[in-house]
C-alpha positions in Angstrom: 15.8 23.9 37.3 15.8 27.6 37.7 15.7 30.4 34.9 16.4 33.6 34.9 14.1 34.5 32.2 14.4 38.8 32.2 11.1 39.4 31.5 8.4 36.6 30.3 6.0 39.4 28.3 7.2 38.2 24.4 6.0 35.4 23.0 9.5 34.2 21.9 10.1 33.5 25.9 6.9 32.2 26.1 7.7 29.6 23.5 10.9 29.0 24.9 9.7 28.4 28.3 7.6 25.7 27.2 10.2 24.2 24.6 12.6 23.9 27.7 10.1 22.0 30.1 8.9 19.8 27.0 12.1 19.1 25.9 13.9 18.1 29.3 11.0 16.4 31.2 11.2 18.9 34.0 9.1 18.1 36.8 9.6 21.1 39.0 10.9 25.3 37.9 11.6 28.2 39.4 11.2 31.4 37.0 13.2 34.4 37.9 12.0 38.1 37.1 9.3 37.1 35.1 8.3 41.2 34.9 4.4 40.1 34.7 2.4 42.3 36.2 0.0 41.1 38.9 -3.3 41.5 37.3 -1.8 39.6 34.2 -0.3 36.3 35.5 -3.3 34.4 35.8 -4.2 35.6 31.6 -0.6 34.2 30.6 0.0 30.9 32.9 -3.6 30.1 30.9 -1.8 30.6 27.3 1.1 28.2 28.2 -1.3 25.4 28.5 -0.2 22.6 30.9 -3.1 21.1 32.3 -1.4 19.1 34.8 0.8 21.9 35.5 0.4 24.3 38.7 2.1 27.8 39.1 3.1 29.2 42.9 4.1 32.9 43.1 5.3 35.4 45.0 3.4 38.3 44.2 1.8 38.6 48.1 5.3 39.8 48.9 6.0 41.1 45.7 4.3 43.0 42.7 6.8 42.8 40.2 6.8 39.2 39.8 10.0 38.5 40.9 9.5 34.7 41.2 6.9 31.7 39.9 8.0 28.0 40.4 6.2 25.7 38.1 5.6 22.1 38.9 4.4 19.2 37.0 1.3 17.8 39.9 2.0 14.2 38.1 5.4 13.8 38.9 5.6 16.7 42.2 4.4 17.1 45.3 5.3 20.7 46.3 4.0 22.5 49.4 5.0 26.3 49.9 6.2 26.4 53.7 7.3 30.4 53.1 7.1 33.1 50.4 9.0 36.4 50.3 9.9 39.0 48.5 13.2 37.4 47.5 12.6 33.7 48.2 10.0 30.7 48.1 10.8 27.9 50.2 9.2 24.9 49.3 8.4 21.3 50.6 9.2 19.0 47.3 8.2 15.1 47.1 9.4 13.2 43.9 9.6 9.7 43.4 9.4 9.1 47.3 11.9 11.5 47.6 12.2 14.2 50.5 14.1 17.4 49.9 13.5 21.3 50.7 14.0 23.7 48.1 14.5 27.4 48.1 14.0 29.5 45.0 15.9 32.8 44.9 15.9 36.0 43.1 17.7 38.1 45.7 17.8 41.7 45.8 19.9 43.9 43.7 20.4 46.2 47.0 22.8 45.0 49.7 21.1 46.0 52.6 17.6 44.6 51.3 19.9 40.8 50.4 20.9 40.9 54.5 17.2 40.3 54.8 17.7 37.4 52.3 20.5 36.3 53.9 18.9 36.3 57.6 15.9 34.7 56.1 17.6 32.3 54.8 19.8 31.2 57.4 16.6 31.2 59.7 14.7 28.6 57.8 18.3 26.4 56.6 18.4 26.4 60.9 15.6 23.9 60.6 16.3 21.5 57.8 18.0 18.1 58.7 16.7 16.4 55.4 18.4 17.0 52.2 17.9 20.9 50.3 18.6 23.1 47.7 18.7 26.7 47.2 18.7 28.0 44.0 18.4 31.2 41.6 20.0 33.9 41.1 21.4 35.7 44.3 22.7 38.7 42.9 26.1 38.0 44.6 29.3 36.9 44.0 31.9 34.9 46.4 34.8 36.7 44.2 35.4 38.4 41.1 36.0 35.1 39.2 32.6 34.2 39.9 31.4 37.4 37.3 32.3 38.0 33.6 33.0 42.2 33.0 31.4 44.8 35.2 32.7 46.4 37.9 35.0 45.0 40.8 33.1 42.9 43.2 32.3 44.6 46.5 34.6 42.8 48.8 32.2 43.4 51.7 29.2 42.0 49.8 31.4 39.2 48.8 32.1 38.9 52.2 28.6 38.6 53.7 27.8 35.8 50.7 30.6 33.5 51.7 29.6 33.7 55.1 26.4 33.1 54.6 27.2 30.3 52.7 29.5 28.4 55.4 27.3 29.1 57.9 24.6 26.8 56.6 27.2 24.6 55.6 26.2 24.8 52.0 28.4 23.1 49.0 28.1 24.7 45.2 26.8 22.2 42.9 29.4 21.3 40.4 28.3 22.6 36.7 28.2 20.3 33.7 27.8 22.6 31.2 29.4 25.9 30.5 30.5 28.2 33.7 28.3 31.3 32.5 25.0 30.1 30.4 23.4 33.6 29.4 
C-alpha cells in the first residue's frame, strides 16, 4: 500500500496511520510527503509504537521527508537496493514470494521527474522477476486521469506514457473509487 499522507505532523494522521495498518493487516507501506523534518523522524516512528515494525527513508537524498516505507519484519523481508530523492527501490520477500518494488513521490518539476523517469527506466532494465512501482508520480497520462485544475501538459503527458511503455508497465485495475482523496 502507498499513502499519500500530506504532512504526518498532527496527531489525527498519526492515529490514522496506525488505524490503517491495524485495521488491514498491512505487511509492507510506503508513506508519501510525510513533511517530518530530519532531526524529528526517529522522536515520531518511536510514538507509533510497532515493535516488530521497521521504518526505511529517504532522507540521505532528501531533507523533506519525501518518502518512508514501513514494513512489518514478521511477515517482510525488505532490502533497499537504491534510494533517491524521488524513489526507493526495494527488494521485498513475503510468503516465499519474490517481487521488486518501487516507491514514488515524484517531483512536482518536470525537468527534475526526467530524472525520475531515467532512473527509473535504468533500474526496471534489470528486473526479470515480478515488480511494482507505486506512489504518487505527479503525472498524468491525460486529462481524464485528474479531477479540476489546469489542462494537463500534453508534453509531460507525453514523457509519462512513454515512460510507461517503455518498461512495458500495465496500471493495476482499481477496486475502489477512481480518486480516493
Amino acid at each position: 500500500m502507498s499513502w499519500n499522507i500530506r504532512g504526518l505532523n498532527g496527531p489525527i494522521k498519526q492515529s490514522g496511520l496506525k488505524s490503517v495498518i491495524m485495521k488491514y493487516k498491512i505487511a509492507v507501506m510506503g508513506i508519501l510527503e510525510t513533511r517530518i523534518k530530519v532531526e524529528n523522524w526517529c522522536e515520531l516512528w518511536r510514538k507509533f509504537q510497532l515493535p516488530q515494525w521497521n521504518i526505511a527513508h529517504n532522507y540521505s537524498s532528501s531533507d523533506h521527508g519525501r518518502i518512508w516505507v514501513l514494513y512489518d519484519s514478521t511477515k517482510a523481508n525488505v532490502n533497499v537496493i537504491e534510494e533517491h530523492a524521488q524513489f526507493i527501490h526495494y527488494r521485498v520477500i513475503m510468503d516465499n514470494d519474490i517481487f521488486y518494488w518501487t516507491c514514488v513521490y515524484g517531483s512536482y518539476d518536470p525537468s527534475c521527474r526526467m530524472e525520475l523517469w531515467r532512473g527509473l527506466l535504468r533500474l526496471g532494465r534489470n528486473i526479470s522477476e515480478p515488480r511494482l512501482i507505486q506512489g504518487d508520480f505527479n503525472a498524468v497520462c491525460s486529462n481524464e486521469d485528474r479531477m479540476g485544475g489546469i489542462q494537463v501538459n500534453l508534453e509531460a503527458a507525453i514523457e509519462f506514457q512513454n515512460w510507461i511503455l517503455e518498461l512495458d508497465l500495465v496500471e493495476v485495475q482499481r477496486s475502489r473509487p477512481k480518486y480516493t482523496w
